[in-house]
PLY file of the C-alpha trace (Angstrom):
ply
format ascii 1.0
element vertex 333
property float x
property float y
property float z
element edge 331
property int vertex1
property int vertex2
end_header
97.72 139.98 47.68
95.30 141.64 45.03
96.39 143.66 41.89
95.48 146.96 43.31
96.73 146.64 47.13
100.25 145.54 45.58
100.57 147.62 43.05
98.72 150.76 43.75
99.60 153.14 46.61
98.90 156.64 48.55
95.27 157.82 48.76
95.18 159.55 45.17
96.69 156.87 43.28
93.58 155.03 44.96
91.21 157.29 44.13
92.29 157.16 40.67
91.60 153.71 40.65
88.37 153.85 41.70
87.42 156.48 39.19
88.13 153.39 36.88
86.18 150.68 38.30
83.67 152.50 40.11
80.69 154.08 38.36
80.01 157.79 39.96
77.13 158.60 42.10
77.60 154.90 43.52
76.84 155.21 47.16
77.94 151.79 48.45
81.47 152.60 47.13
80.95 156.16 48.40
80.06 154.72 51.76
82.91 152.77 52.17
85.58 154.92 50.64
84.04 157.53 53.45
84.66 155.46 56.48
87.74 154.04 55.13
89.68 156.16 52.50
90.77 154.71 48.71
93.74 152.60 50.33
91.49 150.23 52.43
88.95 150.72 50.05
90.53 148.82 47.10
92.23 146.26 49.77
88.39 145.25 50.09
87.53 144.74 46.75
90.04 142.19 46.71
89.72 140.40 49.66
86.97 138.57 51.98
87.09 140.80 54.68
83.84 142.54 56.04
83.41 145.66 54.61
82.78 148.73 56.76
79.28 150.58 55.92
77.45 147.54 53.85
75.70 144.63 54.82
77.07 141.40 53.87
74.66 140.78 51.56
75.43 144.37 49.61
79.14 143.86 50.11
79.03 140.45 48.36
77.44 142.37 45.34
79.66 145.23 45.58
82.56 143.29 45.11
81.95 141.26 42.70
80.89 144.35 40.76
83.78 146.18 40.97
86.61 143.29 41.00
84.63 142.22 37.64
86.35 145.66 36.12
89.86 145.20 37.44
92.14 144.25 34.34
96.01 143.27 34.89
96.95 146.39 33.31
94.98 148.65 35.59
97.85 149.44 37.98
100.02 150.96 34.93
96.81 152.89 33.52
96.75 154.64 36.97
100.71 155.11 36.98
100.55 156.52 33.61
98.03 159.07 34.81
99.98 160.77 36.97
102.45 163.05 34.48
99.52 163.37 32.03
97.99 166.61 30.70
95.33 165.99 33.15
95.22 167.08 36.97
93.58 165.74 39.85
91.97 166.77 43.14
91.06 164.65 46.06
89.18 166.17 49.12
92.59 167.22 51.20
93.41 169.15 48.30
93.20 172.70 48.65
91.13 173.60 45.90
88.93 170.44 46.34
84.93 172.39 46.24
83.46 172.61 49.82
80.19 172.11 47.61
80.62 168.84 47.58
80.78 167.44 50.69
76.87 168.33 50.50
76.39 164.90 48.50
77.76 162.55 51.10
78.43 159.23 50.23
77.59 160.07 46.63
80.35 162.80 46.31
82.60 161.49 43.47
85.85 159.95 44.35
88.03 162.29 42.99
88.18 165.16 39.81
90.03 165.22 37.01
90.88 168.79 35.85
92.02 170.82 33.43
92.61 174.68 33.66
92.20 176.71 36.96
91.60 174.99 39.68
91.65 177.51 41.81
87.80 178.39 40.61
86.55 175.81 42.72
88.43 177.23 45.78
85.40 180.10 45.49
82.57 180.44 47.69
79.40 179.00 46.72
77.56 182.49 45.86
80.29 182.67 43.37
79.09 180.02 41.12
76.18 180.07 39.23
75.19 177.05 37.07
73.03 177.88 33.93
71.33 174.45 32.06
68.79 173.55 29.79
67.27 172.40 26.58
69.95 171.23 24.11
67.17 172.36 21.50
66.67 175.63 22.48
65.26 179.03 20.94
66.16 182.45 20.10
64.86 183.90 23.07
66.44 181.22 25.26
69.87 181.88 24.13
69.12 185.31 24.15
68.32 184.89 28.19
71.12 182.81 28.75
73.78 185.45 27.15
72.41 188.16 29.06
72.74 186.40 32.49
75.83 184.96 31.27
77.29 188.16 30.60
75.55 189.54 33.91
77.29 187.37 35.95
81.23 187.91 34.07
80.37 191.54 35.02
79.92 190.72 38.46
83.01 188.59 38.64
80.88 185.30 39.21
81.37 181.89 37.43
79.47 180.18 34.88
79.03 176.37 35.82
77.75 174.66 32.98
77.53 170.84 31.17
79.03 171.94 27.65
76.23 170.56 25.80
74.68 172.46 22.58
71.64 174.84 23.12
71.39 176.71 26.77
74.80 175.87 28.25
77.08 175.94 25.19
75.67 179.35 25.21
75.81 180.25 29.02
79.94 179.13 28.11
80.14 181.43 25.24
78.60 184.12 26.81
80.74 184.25 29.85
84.05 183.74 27.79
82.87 186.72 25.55
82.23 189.19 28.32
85.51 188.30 30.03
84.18 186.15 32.42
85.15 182.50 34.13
83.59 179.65 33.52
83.45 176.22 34.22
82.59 172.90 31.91
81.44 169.82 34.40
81.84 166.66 31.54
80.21 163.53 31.63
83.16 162.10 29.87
86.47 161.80 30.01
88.13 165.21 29.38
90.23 163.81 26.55
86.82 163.04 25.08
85.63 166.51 24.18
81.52 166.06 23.95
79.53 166.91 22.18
82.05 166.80 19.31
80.84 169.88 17.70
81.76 171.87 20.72
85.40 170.67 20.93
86.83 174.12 20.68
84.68 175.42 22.91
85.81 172.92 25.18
89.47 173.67 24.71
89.29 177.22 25.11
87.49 177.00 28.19
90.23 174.70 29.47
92.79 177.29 28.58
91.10 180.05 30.03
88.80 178.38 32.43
88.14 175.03 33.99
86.98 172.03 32.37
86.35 169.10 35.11
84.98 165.48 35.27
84.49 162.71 37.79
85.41 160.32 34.89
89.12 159.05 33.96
90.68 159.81 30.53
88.93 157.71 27.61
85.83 157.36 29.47
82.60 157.78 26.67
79.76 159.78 28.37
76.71 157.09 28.77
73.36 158.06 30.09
73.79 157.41 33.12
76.89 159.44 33.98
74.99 162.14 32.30
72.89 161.95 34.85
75.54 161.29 37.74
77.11 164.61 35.98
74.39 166.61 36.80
74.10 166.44 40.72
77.93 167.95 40.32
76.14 170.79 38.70
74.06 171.71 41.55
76.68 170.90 43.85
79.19 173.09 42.63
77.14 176.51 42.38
75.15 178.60 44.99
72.48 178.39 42.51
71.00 176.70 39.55
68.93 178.39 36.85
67.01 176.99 33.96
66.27 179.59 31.18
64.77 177.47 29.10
63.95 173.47 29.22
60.88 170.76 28.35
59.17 169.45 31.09
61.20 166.08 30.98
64.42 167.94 29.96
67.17 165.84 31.55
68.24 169.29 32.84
65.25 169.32 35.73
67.40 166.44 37.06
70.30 169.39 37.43
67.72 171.48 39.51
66.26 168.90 41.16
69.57 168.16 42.91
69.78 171.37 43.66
66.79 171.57 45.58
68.03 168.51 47.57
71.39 170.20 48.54
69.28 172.72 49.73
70.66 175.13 46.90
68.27 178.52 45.34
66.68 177.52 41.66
65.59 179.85 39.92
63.69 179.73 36.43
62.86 182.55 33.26
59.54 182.77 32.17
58.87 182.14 28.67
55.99 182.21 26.05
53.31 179.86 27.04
53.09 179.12 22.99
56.88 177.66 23.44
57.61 173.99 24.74
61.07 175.10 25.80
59.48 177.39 28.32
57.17 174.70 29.80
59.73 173.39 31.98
60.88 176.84 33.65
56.85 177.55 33.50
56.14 174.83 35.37
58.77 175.16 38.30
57.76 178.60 38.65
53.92 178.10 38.70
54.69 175.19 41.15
57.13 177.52 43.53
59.51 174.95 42.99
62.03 178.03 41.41
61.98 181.81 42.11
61.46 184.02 38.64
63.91 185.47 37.29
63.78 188.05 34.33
67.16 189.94 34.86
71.08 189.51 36.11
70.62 191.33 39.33
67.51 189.05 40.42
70.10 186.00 40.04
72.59 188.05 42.13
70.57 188.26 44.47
69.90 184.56 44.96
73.44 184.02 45.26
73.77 186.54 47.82
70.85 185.39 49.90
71.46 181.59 49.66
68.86 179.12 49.92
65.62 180.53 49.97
62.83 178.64 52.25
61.30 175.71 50.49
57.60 176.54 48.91
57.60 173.36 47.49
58.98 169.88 48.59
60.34 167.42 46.28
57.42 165.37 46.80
55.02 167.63 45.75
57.35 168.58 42.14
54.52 167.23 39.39
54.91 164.10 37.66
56.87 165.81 34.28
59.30 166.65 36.69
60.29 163.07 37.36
64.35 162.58 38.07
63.79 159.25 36.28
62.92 160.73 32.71
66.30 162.72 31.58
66.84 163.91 27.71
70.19 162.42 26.68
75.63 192.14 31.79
75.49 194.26 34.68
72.92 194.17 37.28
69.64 195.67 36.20
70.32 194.63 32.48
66.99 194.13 31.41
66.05 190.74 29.04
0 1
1 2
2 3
3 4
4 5
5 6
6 7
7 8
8 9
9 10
10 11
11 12
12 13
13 14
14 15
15 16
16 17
17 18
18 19
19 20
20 21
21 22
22 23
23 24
24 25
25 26
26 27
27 28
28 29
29 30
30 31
31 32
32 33
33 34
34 35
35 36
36 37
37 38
38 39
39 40
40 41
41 42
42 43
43 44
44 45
45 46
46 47
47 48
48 49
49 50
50 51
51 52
52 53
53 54
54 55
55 56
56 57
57 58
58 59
59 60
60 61
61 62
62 63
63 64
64 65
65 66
66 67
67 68
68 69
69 70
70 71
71 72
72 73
73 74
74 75
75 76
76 77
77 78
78 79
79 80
80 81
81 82
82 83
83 84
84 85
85 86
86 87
87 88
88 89
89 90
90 91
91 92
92 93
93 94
94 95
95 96
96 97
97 98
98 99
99 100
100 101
101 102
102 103
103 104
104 105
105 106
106 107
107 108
108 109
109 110
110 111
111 112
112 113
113 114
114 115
115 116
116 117
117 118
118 119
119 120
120 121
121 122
122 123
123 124
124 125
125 126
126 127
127 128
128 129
129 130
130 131
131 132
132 133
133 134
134 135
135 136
136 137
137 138
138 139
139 140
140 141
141 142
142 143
143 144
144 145
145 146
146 147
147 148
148 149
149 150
150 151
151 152
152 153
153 154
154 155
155 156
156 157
157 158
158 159
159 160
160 161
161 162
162 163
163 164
164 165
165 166
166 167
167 168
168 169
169 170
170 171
171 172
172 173
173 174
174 175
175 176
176 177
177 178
178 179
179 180
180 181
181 182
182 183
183 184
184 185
185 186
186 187
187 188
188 189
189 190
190 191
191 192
192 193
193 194
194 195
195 196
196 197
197 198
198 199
199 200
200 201
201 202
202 203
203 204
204 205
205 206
206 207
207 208
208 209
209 210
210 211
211 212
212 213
213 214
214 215
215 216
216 217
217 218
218 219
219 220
220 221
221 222
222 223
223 224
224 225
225 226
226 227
227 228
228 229
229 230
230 231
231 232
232 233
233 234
234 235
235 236
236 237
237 238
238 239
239 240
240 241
241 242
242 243
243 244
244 245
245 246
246 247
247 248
248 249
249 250
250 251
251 252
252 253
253 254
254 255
255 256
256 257
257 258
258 259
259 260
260 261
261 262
262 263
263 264
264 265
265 266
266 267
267 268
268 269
269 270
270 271
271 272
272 273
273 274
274 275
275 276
276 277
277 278
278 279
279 280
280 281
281 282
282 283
283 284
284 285
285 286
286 287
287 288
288 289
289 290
290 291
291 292
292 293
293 294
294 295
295 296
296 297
297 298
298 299
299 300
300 301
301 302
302 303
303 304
304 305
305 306
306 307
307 308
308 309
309 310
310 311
311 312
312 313
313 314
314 315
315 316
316 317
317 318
318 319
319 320
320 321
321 322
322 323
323 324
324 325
326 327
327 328
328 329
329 330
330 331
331 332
């Protein structure tokens, strides 16, 4: 019998486990773990058995891949995980986000949590994520505070990635006005990043809800930045970009949103500025509905998914998924 089938039992100790061996947005794991739950799906990975959901071919590959990252100690790493600082929530939780179930086989294995939970019990016009350029302006931040603030006065959450420029100040914003707000990390959460936004990070765990699909001591790479952002788009009603490049790895954010069939909107900037030729760009395209003030992202929330003007296919080349960077209603901005 393999490590994991002996040694680690019940559906969220196996989830656990997979958050440790399994890369996120992997959909042959995501596949299998679908049809089969985390039990079976770690009894797999160590044995020859065919594996529901992937050719034999695939399920060679995806075997070997994962059962290369299963250490002897693994089993005790996912004991120890269960009285640490850090919650969990698999999908028969009752806070586990709805949202999610929109990514299908690439909906993350499980969330690791810390703060209110009950945030992601909301509805999905409730959520609002706000991303963009890590190097952003004046006049973005300035955006971003007032729709921040907008949306605390409304009593609607602020989903954003933590990182410095646009969403650092989306977070700040919302905390300031009395609002909730989430932090989605590509890390794990006992890996505050980026560093200089540490107690930012902590106070939003205190007061709000930081969440990742990756275990403690997990560094954020690339690629999970990227995984990171489809949980972006999943989590909110709506994504809006005040402020980004063209090949700001936050178009990868709205991009998934778009896919999920979610509203994007997008703040018009100065055409002089090349953090306003991303939002621009989606706008000019119809890819993302303007939006100057709070109560025009209100009512995207409220209204849902607007009809698509513009298919992914038709998104210009500097939107490419493949190129990623590493008040009250009315309130005028």
């Amino acid at each position: 019998m393999g490590i994991l089938a002996e040694h680690v039992t019940g559906e969220r100790m196996a989830r656990v486990a997979l958050s440790m061996i399994a890369e996120p947005n992997d959909s042959s794991t995501g596949r299998v773990l679908a049809r089969v739950g985390g039990v079976e799906t770690l009894r797999l990975i160590e044995s020859d058995a065919s594996v529901p959901g992937l050719a034999r071919a695939d399920a060679l590959m995806w075997r070997e891949r994962l059962a290369a990252r299963i250490s002897s100690d693994l089993p005790d790493r996912v004991a120890a995980t269960q009285s640490g600082e850090f919650g969990t929530l698999i999908p028969s939780d009752k806070d586990w986000p709805a949202g999610l179930e929109d990514l299908g086989e690439r909906a993350p294995y499980l969330l690791w949590t810390r703060g209110a939970t009950s945030l992601l019990r909301m509805p999905l016009s409730d959520r609002v994520t706000i991303t963009g350029a890590r190097a952003s302006t004046a006049y973005g931040e300035h955006v971003t505070g007032e729709l921040a603030a907008g949306m605390a006065d409304e009593e609607r959450i602020v989903v954003a990635g933590g990182a410095y420029g646009i969403e650092g100040a989306a977070h700040r914003a919302a905390l300031a006005a009395g609002g909730q707000t989430i932090s989605v990390l590509a890390g794990g959460l006992d890996r505050p990043y980026p560093a200089g936004h540490s107690d930012l990070l902590l106070r939003i765990g205190e007061v709000g809800l930081l969440v990742s699909e990756m275990p403690p001591e997990s560094a954020p790479t690339r690629h999970r930045f990227i995984a990171r952002n489809r949980l972006m788009a999943a989590l909110s009603g709506t994504t809006v970009i005040p402020e980004a490049g063209v090949r700001s790895g936050s178009v990868t954010t709205v991009l998934a949103a778009r896919d999920l069939g979610r509203s994007v909107g997008a703040v018009p900037g100065p055409v002089t500025s090349a953090a306003s030729s991303g939002p621009n760009e989606l706008i000019r395209q119809g890819f993302a509905t303007l939006v100057t003030q709070p109560s025009e992202l209100i009512a995207l929330l409220d209204a849902g998914a607007p009809d698509r003007v513009a298919k992914r296919s038709e998104v210009g080349r500097g939107f490419s998924p493949q190129h990623p960077s590493s008040g009250t209603p009315g309130r005028s901005i």
